[in-house]
PALO-782869 format. One record per residue (C-alpha): residue in one letter; x, y, z. Coordinates in pm, whole numbers. Example, Ala and Ser with C-alpha at 12.3 -4.5 7.8 and 13.67 -1.06 7.14 Angstrom:
2
PT, A, 1230, -450, 780
PT, S, 1367, -106, 714
***
This chain:
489
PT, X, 769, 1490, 2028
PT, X, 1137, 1447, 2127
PT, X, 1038, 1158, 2374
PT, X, 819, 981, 2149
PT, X, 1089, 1019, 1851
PT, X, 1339, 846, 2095
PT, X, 1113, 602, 2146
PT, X, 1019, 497, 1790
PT, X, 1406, 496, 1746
PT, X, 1446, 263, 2001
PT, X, 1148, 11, 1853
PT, X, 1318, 72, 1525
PT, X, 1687, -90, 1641
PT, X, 1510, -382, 1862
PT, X, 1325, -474, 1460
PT, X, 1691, -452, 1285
PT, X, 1805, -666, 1564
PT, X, 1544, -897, 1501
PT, X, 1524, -884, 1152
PT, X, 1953, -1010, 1149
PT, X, 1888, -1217, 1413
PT, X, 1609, -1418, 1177
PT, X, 1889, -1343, 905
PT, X, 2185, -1574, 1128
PT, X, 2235, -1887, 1111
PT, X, 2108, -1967, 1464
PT, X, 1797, -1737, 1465
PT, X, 1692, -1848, 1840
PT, X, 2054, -1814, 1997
PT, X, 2097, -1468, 1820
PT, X, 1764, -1383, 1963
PT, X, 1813, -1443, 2282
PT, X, 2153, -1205, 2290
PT, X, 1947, -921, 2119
PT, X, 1936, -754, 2466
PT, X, 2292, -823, 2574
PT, X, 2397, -699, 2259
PT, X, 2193, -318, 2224
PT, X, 2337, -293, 2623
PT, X, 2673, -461, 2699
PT, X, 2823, -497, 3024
PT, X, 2968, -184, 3194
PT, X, 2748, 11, 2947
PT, X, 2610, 321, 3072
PT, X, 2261, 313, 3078
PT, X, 2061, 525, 2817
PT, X, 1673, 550, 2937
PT, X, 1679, 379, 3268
PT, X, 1844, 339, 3625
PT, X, 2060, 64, 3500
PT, X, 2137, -133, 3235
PT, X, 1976, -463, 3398
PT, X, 1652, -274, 3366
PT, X, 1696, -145, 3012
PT, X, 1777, -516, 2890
PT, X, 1417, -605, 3100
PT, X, 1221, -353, 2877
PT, X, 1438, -482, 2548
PT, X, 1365, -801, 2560
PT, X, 958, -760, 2644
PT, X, 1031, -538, 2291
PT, X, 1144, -801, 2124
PT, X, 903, -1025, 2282
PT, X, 667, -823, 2099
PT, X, 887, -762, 1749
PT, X, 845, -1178, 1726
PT, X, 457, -1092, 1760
PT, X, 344, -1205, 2118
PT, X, 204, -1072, 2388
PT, X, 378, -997, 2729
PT, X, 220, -1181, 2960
PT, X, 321, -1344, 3308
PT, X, 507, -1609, 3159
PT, X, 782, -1387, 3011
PT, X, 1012, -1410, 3289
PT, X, 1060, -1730, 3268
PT, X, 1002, -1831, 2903
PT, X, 1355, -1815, 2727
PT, X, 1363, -1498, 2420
PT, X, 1486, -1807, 2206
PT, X, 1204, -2039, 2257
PT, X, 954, -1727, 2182
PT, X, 1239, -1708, 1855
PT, X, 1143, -2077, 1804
PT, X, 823, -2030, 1792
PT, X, 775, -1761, 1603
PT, X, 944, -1960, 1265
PT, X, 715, -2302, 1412
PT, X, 381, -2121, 1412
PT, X, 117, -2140, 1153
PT, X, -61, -1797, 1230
PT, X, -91, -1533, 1416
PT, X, -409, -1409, 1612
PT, X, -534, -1278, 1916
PT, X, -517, -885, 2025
PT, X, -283, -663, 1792
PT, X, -139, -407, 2083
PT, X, 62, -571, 2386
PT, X, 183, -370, 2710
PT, X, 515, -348, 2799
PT, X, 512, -358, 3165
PT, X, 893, -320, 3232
PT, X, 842, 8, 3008
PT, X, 622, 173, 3167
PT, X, 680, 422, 3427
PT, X, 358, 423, 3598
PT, X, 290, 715, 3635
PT, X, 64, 930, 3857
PT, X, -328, 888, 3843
PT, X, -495, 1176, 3633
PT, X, -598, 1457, 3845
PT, X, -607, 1808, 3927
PT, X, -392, 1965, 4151
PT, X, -289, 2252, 4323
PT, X, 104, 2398, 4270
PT, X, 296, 2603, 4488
PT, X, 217, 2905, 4270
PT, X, -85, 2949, 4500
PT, X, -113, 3275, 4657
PT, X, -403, 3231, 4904
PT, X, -564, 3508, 4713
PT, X, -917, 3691, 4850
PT, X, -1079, 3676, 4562
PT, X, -1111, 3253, 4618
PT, X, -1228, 3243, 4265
PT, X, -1144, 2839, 4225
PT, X, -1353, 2800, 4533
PT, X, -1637, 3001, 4377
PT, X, -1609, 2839, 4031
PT, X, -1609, 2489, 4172
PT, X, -2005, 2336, 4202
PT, X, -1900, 2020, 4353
PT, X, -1704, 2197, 4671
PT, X, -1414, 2015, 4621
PT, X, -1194, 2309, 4665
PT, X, -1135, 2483, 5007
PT, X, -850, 2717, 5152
PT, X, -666, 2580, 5413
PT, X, -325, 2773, 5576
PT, X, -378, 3040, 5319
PT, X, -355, 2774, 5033
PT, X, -638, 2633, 4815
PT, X, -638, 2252, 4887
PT, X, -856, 2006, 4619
PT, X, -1043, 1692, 4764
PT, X, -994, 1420, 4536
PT, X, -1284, 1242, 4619
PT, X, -1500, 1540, 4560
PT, X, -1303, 1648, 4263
PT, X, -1468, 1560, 3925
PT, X, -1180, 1685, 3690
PT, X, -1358, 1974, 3520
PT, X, -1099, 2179, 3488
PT, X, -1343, 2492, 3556
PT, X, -1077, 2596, 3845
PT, X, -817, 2578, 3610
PT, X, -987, 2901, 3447
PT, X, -1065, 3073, 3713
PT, X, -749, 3078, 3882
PT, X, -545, 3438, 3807
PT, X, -218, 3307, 3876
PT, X, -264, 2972, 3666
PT, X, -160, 2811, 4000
PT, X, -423, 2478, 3917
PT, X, -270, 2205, 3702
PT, X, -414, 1877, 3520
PT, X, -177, 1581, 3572
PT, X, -202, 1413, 3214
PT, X, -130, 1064, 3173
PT, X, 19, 1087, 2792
PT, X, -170, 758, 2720
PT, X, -484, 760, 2881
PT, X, -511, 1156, 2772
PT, X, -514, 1067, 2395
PT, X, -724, 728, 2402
PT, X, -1080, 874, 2279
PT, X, -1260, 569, 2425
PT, X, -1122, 509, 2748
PT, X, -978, 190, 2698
PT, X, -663, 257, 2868
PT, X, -600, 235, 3278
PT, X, -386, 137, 3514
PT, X, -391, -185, 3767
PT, X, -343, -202, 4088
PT, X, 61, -175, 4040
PT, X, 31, 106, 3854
PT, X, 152, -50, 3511
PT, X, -100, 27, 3206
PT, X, -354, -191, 3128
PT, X, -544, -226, 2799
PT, X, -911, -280, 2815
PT, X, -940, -509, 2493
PT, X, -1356, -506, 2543
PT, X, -1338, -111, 2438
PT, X, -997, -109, 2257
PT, X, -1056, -7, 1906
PT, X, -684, -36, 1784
PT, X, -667, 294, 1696
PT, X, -273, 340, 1772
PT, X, -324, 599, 1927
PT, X, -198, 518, 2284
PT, X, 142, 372, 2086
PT, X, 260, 744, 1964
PT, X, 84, 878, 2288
PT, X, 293, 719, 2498
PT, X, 710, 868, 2546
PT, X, 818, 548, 2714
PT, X, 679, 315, 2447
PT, X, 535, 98, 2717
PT, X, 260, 38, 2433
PT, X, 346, -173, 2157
PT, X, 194, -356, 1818
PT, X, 237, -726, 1802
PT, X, 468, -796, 1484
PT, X, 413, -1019, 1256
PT, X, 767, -955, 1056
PT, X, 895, -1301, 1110
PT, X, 596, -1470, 915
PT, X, 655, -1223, 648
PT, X, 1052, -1254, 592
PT, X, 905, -1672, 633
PT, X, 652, -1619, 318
PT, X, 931, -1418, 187
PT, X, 1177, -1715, 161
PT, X, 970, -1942, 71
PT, X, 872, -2049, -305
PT, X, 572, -1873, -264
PT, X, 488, -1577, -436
PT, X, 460, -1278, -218
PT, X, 266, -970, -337
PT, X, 302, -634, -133
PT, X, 18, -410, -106
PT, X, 126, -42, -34
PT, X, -95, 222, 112
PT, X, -105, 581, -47
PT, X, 77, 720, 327
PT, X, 416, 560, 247
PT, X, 454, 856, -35
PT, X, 485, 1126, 218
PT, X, 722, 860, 462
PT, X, 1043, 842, 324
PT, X, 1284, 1106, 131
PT, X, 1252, 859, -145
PT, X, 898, 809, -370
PT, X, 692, 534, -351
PT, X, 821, 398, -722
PT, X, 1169, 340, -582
PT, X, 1018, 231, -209
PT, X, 838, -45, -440
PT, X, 1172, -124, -590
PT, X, 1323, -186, -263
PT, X, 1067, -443, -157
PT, X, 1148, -652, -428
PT, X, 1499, -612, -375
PT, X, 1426, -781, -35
PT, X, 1208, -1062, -200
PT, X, 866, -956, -225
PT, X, 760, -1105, -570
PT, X, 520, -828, -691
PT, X, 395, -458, -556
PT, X, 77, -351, -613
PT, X, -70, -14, -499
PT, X, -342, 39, -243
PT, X, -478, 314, -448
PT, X, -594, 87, -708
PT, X, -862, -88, -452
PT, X, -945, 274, -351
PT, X, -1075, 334, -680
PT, X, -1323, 39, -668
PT, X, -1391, 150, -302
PT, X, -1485, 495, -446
PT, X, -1677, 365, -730
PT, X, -1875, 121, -499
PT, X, -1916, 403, -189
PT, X, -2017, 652, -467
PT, X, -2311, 385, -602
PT, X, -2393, 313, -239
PT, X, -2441, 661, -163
PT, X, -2680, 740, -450
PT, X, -2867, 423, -325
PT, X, -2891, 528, -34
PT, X, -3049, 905, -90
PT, X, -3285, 791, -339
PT, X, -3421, 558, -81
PT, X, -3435, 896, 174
PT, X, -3167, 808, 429
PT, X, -3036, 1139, 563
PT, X, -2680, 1086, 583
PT, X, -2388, 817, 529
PT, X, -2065, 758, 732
PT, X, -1767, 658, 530
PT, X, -1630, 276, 624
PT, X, -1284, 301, 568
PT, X, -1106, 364, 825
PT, X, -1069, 68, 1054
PT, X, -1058, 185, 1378
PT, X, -1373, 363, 1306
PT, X, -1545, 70, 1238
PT, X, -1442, -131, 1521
PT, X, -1544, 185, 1751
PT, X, -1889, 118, 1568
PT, X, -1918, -247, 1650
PT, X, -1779, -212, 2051
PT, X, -1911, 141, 2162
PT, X, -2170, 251, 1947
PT, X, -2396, 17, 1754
PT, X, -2694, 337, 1678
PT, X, -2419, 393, 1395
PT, X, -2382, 108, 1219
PT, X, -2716, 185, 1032
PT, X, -2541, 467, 877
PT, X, -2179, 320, 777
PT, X, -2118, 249, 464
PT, X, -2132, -111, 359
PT, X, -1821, -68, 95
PT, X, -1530, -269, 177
PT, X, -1193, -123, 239
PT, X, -956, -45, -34
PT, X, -726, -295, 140
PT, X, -974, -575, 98
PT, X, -1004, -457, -255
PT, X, -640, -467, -314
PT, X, -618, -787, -91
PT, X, -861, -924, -352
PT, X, -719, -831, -677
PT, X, -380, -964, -610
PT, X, -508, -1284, -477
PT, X, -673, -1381, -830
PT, X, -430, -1153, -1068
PT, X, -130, -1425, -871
PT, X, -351, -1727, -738
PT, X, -162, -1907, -447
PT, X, 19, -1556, -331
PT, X, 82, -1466, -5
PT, X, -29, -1090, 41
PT, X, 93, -830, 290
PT, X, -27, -489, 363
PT, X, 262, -195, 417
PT, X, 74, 109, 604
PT, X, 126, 352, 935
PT, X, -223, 185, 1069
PT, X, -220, -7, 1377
PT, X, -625, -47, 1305
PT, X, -561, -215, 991
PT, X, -356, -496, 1177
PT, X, -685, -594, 1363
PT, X, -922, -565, 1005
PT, X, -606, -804, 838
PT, X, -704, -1020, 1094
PT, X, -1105, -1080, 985
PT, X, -993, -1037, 586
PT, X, -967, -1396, 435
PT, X, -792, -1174, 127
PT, X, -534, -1025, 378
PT, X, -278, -1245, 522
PT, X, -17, -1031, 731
PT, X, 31, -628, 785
PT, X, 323, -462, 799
PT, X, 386, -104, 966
PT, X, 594, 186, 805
PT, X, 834, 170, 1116
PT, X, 862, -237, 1021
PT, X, 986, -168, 653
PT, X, 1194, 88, 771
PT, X, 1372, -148, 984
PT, X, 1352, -412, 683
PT, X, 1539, -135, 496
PT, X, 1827, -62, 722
PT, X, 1877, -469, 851
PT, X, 1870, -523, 458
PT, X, 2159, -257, 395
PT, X, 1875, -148, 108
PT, X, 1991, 245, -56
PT, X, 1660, 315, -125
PT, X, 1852, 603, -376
PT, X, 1999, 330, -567
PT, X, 1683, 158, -679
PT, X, 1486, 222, -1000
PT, X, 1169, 329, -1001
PT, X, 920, 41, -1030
PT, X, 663, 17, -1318
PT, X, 329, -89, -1102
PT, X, 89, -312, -1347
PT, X, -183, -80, -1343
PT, X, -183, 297, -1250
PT, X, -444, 440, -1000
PT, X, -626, 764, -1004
PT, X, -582, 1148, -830
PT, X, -867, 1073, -598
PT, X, -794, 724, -472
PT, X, -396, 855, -415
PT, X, -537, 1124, -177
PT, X, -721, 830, 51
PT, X, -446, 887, 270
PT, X, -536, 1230, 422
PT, X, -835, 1367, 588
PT, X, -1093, 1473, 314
PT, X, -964, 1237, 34
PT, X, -1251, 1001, 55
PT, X, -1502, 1233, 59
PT, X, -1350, 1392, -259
PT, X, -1298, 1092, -407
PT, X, -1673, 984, -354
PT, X, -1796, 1306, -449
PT, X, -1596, 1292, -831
PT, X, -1778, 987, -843
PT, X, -2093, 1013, -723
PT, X, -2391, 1075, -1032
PT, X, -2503, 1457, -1013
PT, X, -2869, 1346, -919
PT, X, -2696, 1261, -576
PT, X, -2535, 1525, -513
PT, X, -2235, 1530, -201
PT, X, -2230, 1733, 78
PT, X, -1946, 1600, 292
PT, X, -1830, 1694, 655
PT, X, -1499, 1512, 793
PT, X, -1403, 1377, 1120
PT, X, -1060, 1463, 1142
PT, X, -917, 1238, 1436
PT, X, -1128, 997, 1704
PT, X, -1154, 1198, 1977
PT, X, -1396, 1217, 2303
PT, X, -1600, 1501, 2138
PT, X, -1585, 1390, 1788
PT, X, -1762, 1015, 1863
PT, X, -2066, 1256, 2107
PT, X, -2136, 1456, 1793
PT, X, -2133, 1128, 1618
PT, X, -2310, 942, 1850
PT, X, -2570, 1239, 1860
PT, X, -2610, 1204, 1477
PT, X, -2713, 873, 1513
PT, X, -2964, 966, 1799
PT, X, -3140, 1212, 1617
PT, X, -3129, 998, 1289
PT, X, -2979, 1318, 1080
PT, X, -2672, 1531, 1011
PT, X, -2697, 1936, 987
PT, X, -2337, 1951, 899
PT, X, -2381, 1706, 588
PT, X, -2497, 1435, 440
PT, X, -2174, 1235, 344
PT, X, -1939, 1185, 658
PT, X, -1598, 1092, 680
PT, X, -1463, 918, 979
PT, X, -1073, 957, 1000
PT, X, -929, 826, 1401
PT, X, -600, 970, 1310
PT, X, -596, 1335, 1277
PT, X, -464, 1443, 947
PT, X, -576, 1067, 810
PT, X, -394, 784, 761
PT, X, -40, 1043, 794
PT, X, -124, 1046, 1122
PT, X, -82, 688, 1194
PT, X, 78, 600, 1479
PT, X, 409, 402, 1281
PT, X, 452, 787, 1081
PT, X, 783, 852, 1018
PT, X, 725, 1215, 868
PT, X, 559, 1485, 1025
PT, X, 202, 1433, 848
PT, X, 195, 1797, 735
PT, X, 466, 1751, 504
PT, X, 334, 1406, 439
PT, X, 13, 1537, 301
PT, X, 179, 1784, 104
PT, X, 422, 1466, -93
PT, X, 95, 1294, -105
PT, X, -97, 1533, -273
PT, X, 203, 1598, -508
PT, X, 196, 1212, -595
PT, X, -185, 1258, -683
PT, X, -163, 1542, -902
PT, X, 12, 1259, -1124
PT, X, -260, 1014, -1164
PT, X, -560, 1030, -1352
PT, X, -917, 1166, -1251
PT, X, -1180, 893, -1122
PT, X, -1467, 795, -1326
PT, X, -1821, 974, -1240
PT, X, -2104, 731, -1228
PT, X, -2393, 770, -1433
PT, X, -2698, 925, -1303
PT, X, -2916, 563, -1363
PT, X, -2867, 462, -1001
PT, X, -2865, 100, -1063
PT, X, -2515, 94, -1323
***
């Protein structure tokens, strides 16, 4: 965790950079020194070799922080024209995660291997355990044939003196759908056909040589303009910062954001309108129901596994709720959404309701660049209060819960959660779908990040003790509304 904690550190002073840079009075000139600045002449080099190759991997950062993509051009494009045309552009689209090539450190192919901790042993259990002879003793030393080799790991066991490794690449270990490779230099490459924006490759990854497209410069634009702008704030900032969520609201407005409005309050129609769904849906004899809001779920759905999308839920998000609401309580507004969710950058995308996302990690940096005491502010008064339930979206179980307290008692809930997107977790899934039926339960809930949305990949709190802030923040609301038994309300 140490490397990956450096690393958000690192993303987090490139975004305070930007963020003053946008605040100068030559925005593109100030840009363009960002990397000069964070490593000066004669400097000693923190991460890297040298300096020269630190300011390389800066500036593809903040190539990224203005919300592009690195591509081939970057050498030779100027950091202040990509500065200019951040403030010129009308929107944003395309893919949400860029690579960082000058980050990465390409590392070493994903294999088994043998260490010198091999004693040439009699017993030639990895030889024995291995179906696909791939191992063999040569000069008293067991020897693996790549080619042969299918990564089981079954040698791994077998071996007394745990003298058989697995060479994990952090990135392509933790991406559950394999979207995640290497070219022919080495350098990671994103498959964007199987990508499911899951995040997960971000946090994986201790060099940061993944990173989210930003879209912080149209937001501190909408922010100084005469538009209204109306921040939506997900349940997982509770458990984020030392401060609550009242006084992070405070803050926001502080910076310009004309109104706050909780996420929680489009849970609660989410959970009324899953709840009604679900009681359609027995009563029709369905077996099962997957929940539909997490986003990198559903985009896994859509890419990788179509046999599900019979069985996900048709609600929208409670972002799209929330989205919704603020659009006609302040017609005209611009609306951003403030989660940890890299996933929900991609759904902000497709929601006409939804017009720019903002990480944790982002507002953190919006808080420091701002010189904002987030102890100073008041807590803020939000226009209408949401329940326990929709508070608790945040962490794995919540929506179930939430759904269940809502649910009539002729339908009644037995839920079973996917806690985290992994290779096993989208088989059983898969095999759910297959055989048209769920032993475990009949209400599932899909969460990619384990722990829920704590676990996103822009977390700045360990999501233990996130959960645990979270839950305290929900014992203060009030208890969702159950829905009548009449199916049809």
């Amino acid at each position: 965790m140490s490397n990956i904690k450096l690393t958000s550190n690192l993303n987090k002073q490139v975004l305070v950079k930007i963020i003053q840079a946008f605040d100068s009075e030559d925005f593109p000139t100030s840009a363009y020194q960002i990397p000069f600045k964070m490593r000066p002449k004669h400097s000693d080099p923190h991460y890297r070799c040298c300096i020269h190759k630190e300011r390389a991997a800066i500036r593809e950062r903040v190539i990224a922080g203005l919300g592009f993509s690195v591509g081939e051009d970057d050498q030779i494009k100027l950091l202040s024209h990509y500065a200019q045309d951040a403030v010129e552009r009308e929107e944003l689209d395309g893919e949400v995660l860029t690579a960082i090539d000058t980050a990465c450190q390409g590392c070493v192919p994903v294999r088994i291997h043998v260490t010198d901790m091999c004693q040439g042993c009699v017993a030639q259990s990895c030889v024995a355990s291995c179906k696909f002879g791939a191992i063999k003793i040569n000069n008293s030393k067991a020897e693996i044939d790549a080619d042969l080799c299918k990564n089981c790991g079954k040698c791994i066991n077998a071996c007394s003196y745990s003298a058989i490794a697995r060479l994990r690449v952090p990135c392509e270990e933790v991406c559950p759908v394999k979207a995640i490779s290497k070219n022919e230099l080495g350098v990671v490459e994103i498959d964007y056909e199987r990508c499911i924006s899951c995040g997960a490759c971000v946090s994986g990854c201790p060099f940061g040589a993944i990173h989210e497209r930003s879209q912080l410069i149209d937001i501190l634009k909408s922010v100084n303009s005469d538009v209204p702008v109306v921040a939506l704030i997900a349940p997982a900032l509770q458990g984020q910062f030392p401060e609550p969520i009242s006084k992070l609201a405070t803050a926001l407005t502080r910076i310009g954001f004309s109104h706050i409005q909780e996420v929680a309050e489009g849970a609660d129609l989410t959970t009324l309108h899953e709840a009604r769904e679900f009681a359609e849906r027995m009563a029709q004899g369905e077996s099962f129901m997957t929940t539909s809001c997490c986003a990198a779920y559903r985009e896994m759905v859509v890419k990788l596994a179509p046999e599900l999308e019979p069985f996900v839920s048709d609600t929208p998000t409670p972002m799209h709720y929330s989205a919704k609401i603020a659009k006609e309580r302040f017609p005209g507004c611009i609306t951003v959404f403030v989660g940890p969710c890299v996933a929900k950058r991609k759904e902000g995308l497709k929601d006409p309701y939804v017009d720019y996302v903002m990480s944790v990690e982002e507002m953190g940096a919006l808080f420091v660049a701002k010189q904002i005491e987030l102890s100073e502010c008041e807590d803020y008064e939000f226009a209408v209060p949401s329940s326990s339930e929709a508070r608790e979206f945040a962490i794995s179980g919540g929506v179930s819960r939430a759904v269940a307290a809502a649910a009539p008692e002729s339908a009644p809930i037995k839920p079973f959660c996917i806690d985290g997107l992994d290779k096993k977790a989208i088989a059983l899934l898969r095999s759910f779908a297959k055989k048209g039926t769920c032993s475990e339960g009949n209400l599932i809930e899909v969460m990619a990040c384990q722990g829920g949305c704590v676990g996103g990949s822009s977390i700045l709190n360990n999501p233990k003790s996130a959960g645990v802030k979270i839950k305290n923040y929900a014992s203060e609301g009030q208890s969702v509304c159950r829905i009548p038994d009449a199916v049809n309300v």
